[in-house]
C-alpha positions in Angstrom: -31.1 -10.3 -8.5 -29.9 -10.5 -12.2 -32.8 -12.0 -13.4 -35.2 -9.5 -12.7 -32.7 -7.0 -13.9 -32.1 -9.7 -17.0 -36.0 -9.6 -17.7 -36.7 -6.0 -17.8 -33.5 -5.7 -20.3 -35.7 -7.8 -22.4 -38.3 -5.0 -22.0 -35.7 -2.6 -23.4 -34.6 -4.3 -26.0 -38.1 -4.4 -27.2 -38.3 -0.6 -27.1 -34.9 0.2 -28.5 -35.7 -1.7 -31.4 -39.5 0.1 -32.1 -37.5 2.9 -31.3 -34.3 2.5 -33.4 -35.1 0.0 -36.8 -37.7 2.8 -38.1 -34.3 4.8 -38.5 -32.5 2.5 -40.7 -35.5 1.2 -42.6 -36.7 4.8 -43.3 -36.1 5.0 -47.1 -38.1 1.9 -47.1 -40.4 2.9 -45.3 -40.8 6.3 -47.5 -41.1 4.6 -50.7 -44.0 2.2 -49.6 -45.7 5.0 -48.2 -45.2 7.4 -51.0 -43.8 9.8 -49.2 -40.3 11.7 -48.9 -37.4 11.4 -47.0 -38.1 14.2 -44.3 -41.7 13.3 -44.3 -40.7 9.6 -43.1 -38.3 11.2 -40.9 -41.7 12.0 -38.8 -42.3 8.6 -38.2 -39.3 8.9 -36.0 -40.6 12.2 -34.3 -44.0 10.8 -33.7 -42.6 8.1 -31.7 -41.0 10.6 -29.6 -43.6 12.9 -29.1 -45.6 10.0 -27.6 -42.4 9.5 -24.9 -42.6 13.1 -24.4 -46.5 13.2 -23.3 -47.0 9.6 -22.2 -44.0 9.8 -19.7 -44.7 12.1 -16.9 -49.3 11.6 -18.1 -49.2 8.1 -17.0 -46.3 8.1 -14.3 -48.2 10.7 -12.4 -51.6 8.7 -13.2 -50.0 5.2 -12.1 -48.3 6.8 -8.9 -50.6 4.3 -6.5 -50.2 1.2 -8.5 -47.3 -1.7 -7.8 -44.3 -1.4 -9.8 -44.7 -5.5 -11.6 -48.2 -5.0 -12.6 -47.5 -1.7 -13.8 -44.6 -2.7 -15.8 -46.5 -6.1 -17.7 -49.1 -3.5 -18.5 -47.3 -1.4 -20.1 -45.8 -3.9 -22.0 -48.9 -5.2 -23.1 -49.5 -1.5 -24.2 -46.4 -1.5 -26.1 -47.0 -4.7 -28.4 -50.5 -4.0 -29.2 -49.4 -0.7 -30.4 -46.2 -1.9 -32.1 -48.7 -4.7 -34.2 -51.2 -1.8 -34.8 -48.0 -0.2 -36.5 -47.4 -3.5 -38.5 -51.2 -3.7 -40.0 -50.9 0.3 -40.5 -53.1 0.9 -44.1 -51.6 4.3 -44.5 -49.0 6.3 -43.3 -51.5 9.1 -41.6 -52.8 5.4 -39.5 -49.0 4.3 -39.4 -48.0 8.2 -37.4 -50.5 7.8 -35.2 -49.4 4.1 -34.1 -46.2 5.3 -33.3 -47.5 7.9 -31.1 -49.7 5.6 -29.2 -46.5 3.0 -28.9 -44.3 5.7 -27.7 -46.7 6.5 -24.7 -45.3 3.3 -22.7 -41.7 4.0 -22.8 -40.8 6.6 -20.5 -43.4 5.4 -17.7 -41.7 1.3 -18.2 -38.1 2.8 -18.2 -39.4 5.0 -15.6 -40.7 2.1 -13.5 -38.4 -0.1 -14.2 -35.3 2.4 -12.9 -37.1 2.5 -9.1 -37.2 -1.5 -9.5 -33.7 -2.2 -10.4 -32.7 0.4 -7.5 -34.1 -1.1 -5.0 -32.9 -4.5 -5.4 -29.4 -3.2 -5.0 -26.9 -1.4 -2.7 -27.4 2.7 -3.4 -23.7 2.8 -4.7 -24.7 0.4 -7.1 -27.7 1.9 -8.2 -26.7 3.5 -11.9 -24.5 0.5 -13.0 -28.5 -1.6 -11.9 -30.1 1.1 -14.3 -27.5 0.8 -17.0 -27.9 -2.7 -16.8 -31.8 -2.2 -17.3 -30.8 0.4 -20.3 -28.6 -2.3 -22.1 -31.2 -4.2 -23.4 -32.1 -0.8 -25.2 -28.0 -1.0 -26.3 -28.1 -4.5 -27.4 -31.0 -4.2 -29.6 -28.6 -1.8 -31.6 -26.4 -4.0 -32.3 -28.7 -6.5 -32.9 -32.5 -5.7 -34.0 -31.6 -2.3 -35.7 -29.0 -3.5 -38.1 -30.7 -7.4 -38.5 -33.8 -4.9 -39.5 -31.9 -3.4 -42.2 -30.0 -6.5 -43.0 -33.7 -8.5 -43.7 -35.3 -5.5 -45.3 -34.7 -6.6 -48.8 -36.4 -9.9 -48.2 -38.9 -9.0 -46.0 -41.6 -6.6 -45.7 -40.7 -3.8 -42.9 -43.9 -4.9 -41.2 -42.8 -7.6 -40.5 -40.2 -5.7 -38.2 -43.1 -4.2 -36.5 -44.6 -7.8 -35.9 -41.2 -9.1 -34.0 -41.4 -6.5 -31.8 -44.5 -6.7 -30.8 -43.9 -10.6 -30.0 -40.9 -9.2 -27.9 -43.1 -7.1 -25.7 -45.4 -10.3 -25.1 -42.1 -12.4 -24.2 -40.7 -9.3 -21.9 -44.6 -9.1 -20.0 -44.0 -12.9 -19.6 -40.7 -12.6 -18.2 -41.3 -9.9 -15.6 -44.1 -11.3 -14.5 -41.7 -14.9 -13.4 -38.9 -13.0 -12.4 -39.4 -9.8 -10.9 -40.3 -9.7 -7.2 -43.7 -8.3 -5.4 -41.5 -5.0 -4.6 -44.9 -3.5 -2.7 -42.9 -4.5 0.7 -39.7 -2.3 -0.3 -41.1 0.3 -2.6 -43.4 2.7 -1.1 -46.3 4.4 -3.1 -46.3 8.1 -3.7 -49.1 10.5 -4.0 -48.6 12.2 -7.4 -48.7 16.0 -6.1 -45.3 15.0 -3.9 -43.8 13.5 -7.3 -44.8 16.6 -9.1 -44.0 19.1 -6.1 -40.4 17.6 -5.9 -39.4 17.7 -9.5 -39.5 21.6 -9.3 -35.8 22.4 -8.4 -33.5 23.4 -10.6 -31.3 20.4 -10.2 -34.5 18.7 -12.0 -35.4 20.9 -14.6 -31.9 21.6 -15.7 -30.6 18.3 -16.5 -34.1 17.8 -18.4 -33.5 20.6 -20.6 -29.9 20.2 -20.9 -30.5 16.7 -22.2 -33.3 17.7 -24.4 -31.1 19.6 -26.6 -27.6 18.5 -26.2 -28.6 14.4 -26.7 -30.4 15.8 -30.1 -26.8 15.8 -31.9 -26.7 12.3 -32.1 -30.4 11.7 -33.3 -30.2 14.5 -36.2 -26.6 12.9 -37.6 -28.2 9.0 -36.7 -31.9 9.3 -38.1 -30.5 9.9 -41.6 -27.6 7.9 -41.3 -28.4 5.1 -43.5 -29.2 7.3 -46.6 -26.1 9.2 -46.3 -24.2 5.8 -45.8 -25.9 4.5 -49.5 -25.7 7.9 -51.0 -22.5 9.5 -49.7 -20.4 6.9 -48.3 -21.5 4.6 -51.3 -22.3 1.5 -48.6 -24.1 -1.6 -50.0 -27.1 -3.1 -47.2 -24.3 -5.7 -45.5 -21.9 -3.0 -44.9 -24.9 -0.7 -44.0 -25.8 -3.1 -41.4 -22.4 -3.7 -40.1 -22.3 0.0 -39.4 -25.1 0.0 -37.4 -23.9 -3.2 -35.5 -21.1 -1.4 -34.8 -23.3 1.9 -33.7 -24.9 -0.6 -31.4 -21.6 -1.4 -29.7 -20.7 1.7 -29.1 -23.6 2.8 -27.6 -23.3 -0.2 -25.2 -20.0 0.2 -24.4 -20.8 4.3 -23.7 -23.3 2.7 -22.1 -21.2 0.3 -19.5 -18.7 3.5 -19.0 -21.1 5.7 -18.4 -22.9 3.7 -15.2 -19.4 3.6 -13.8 -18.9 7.7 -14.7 -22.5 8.6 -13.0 -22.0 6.8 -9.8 -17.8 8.3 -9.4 -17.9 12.0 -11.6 -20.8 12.4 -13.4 -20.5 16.4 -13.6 -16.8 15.7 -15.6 -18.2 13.1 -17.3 -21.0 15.0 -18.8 -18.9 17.6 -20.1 -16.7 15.4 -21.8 -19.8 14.1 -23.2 -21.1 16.8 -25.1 -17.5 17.9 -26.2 -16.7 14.6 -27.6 -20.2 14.2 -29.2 -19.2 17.7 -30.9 -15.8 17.1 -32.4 -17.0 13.7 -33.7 -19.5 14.9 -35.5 -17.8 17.3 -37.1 -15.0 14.7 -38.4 -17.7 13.1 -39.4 -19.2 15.9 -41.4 -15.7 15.9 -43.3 -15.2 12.4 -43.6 -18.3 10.3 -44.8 -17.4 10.2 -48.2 -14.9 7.6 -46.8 -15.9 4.3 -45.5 -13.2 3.3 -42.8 -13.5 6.8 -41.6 -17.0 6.6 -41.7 -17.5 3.8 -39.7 -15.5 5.0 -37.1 -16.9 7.6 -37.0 -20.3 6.2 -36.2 -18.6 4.2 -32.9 -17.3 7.1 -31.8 -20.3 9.1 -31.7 -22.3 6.0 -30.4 -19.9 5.8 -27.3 -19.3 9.6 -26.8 -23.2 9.8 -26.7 -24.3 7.0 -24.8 -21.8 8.3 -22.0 -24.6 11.3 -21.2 -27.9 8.7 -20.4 -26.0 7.4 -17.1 -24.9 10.5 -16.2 -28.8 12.3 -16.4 -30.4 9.5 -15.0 -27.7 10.0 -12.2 -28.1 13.9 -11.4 -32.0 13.5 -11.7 -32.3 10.8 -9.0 -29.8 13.3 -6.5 -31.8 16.0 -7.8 -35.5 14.3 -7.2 -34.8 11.7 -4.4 -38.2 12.0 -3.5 -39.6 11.3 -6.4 -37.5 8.7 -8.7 -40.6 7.0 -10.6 -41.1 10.4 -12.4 -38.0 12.0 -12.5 -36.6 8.8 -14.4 -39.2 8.6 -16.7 -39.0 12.7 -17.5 -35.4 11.8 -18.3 -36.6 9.5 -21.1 -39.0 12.1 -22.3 -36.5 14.7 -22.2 -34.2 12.5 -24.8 -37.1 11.3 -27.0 -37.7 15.2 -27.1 -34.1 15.6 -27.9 -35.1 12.5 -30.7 -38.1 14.6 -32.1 -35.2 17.6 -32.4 -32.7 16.1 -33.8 -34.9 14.3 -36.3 -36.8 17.2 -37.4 -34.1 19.6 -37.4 -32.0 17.6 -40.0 -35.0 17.0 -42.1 -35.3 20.5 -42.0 -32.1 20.8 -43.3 -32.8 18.7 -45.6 -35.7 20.4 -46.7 -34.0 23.5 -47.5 -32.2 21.9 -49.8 -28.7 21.4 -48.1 -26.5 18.5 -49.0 -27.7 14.6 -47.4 -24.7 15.3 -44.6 -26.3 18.7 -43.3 -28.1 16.8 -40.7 -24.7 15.9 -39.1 -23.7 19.3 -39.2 -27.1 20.2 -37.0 -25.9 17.9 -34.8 -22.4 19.5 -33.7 -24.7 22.8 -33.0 -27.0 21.1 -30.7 -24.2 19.1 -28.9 -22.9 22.4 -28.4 -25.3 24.2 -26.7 -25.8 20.7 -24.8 -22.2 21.8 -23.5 -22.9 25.4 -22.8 -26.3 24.5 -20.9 -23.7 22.2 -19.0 -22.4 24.9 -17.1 -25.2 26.1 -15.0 -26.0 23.1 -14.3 -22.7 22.0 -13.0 -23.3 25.0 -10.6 -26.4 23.5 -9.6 -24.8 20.5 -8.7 -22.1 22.1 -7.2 -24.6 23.8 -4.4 -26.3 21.4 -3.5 -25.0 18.9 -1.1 -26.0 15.6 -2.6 -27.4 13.2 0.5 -25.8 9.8 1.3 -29.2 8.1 1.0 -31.9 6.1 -0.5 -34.7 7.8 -2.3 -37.6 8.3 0.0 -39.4 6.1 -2.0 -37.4 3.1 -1.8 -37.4 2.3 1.8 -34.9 -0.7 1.7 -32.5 -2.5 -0.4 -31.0 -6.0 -1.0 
């Protein structure tokens, strides 16, 4: 079953790039738009906001459909949007284009998670997701830091235009390798989805990601600028860093499929306590270049550690309703995006110095930590069932 696993990776990578490369082309992207910094910064939050609403709107609208037609639509969705972005005449048109390609993401990922389950074993099921996920990984270590890389020579449309073709090639893919799943997965009505993402043990790692997963976003949105300005980095070493951000993130990533399915309550702690003291060694140590780069790969693979571990506490927590509860978890870290991103250009705003950002992000990995606690309790009360979710009814 790897290649259906292999071709909604290539899905992923697709979205962590549109989702990513705005990040380190924003100064770019700023200065051909005529606008500042923190204002850019937006076209990071927009993208979010668009996760946010489009992942539990069109999960709960698309609750009768089958998962492979469902995913190449969306798909389709996301590269007409992404080439709208590309051909954006001005930045208000280039805002709302990132909204509108930001809608897909959480109900794919969403989608896709149910799909990858239920071609495997249940105590395989997050190491299938975070296989799924690492195409979102890769394209940090690959699209994100060839974005910044090429900007010099190339417009960042242009960007904008591979990705799009990326979403065509990932439609194409799914729709060769990934199997009729309308045998194995069984529709839901969406008032049972909605009904059964109630509990606490739903709504608290939602929130608890929201905020916590926000510390990396506000140090990582304005990382490039602080890497030119503070660190004194030229674009080849700027790139390299972000490579390098990329393979943490994958190898949180691999760890933290291995950490949901054994301890994901100690796991998740850990998480938000590395992603804190990180930070703040980073806040102190930027001006340095070898520091600074380290830096970044810690915080990568303390951070990606927590995505695993949510995805795994909101399938125990919604068995009954996996399409939506995975893609609320997406929409809780895009909100956690839109956070960090605004609260460091806020920051910024005020007039604090280009590494401020990073400092907001040890304060919301903290309370990420503290928000921790109840809901290890949670976790702790409730006796988490040996079973499929109800909607997958077998697996291969």
């Amino acid at each position: 079953m790897r290649m259906p696993l292999f071709a909604m990776s290539i899905g992923a990578f697709g979205i962590g790039t549109a989702e990513f490369a705005i990040m380190g082309i924003l100064p770019q992207v700023a200065a051909s738009q005529g606008v500042s910094l923190a204002q850019a910064g937006l076209a990071v939050s927009a993208y979010a906001v668009g996760v946010v609403l489009g992942a539990p709107l069109l999960t709960v609208a698309t609750t009768r459909v089958p998962r492979k037609p469902l995913l190449i639509g969306l798909m389709l969705a996301f590269a007409a949007a992404n080439l709208a972005t590309a051909l954006a005449p001005d930045f208000g048109f280039l805002l709302g284009s990132r909204f509108i390609a930001g809608l897909p993401h959480g109900a794919f990922f969403g989608a896709a998670a149910v799909v990858g389950a239920s071609l495997v074993s249940f105590d395989r099921r997050a190491r299938a997701i975070s296989g799924i996920m690492s195409g979102l990984t890769v394209a940090t270590i690959i699209g994100v830091p060839l974005s910044a890389l090429v900007i010099g020579q190339f417009s960042w449309r242009w960007i904008f235009a591979a990705v799009a073709a990326l979403g065509l090639v990932a439609a194409a893919a799914i729709w060769a390798t990934v199997p009729d799943t309308r045998g194995v997965i069984v529709p839901t009505k969406a008032a049972d989805e909605i009904r059964a993402i109630r509990s606490k043990r739903v709504v608290l790692p939602l929130v608890t990601g929201a905020v916590g997963f926000g510390g990396m976003f506000a140090a990582y949105t304005y990382l490039t600028p602080i890497l030119e300005d503070v660190t004194g980095m030229g674009p080849v070493a700027i790139a390299i860093t972000l490579a390098v951000f990329g393979v943490g993130l994958t190898l949180g990533n691999v760890l933290g499929g291995h950490v949901a399915d054994k301890a994901p309550i100690q796991g998740l702690f850990a998480a938000f306590a590395s992603i804190a003291t990180v930070l703040l060694a980073m806040y102190f140590s930027m001006d340095n270049p070898v520091l600074a780069i380290a830096g970044v790969l810690l915080m990568a693979t303390s951070s990606s550690l927590v995505g695993p571990v949510m995805q795994r506490l909101l399938l125990d927590g919604a068995h009954a309703a996996p399409s939506l509860a995975s893609s609320l978890h997406h929409a809780a870290f895009n909100l956690a995006n839109a956070n960090g991103a605004w609260l460091g250009g806020l920051a910024l705003t005020l007039g604090l110095s280009l590494t401020a950002p990073i400092l907001v992000g040890v304060g919301l990995a903290l309370a990420g930590l503290v928000l921790s606690i109840p809901l290890a309790r949670a976790h702790a009360e409730a006796a988490v069932p040996n079973i499929a979710p109800a909607e997958l009814v077998t697996a291969s």
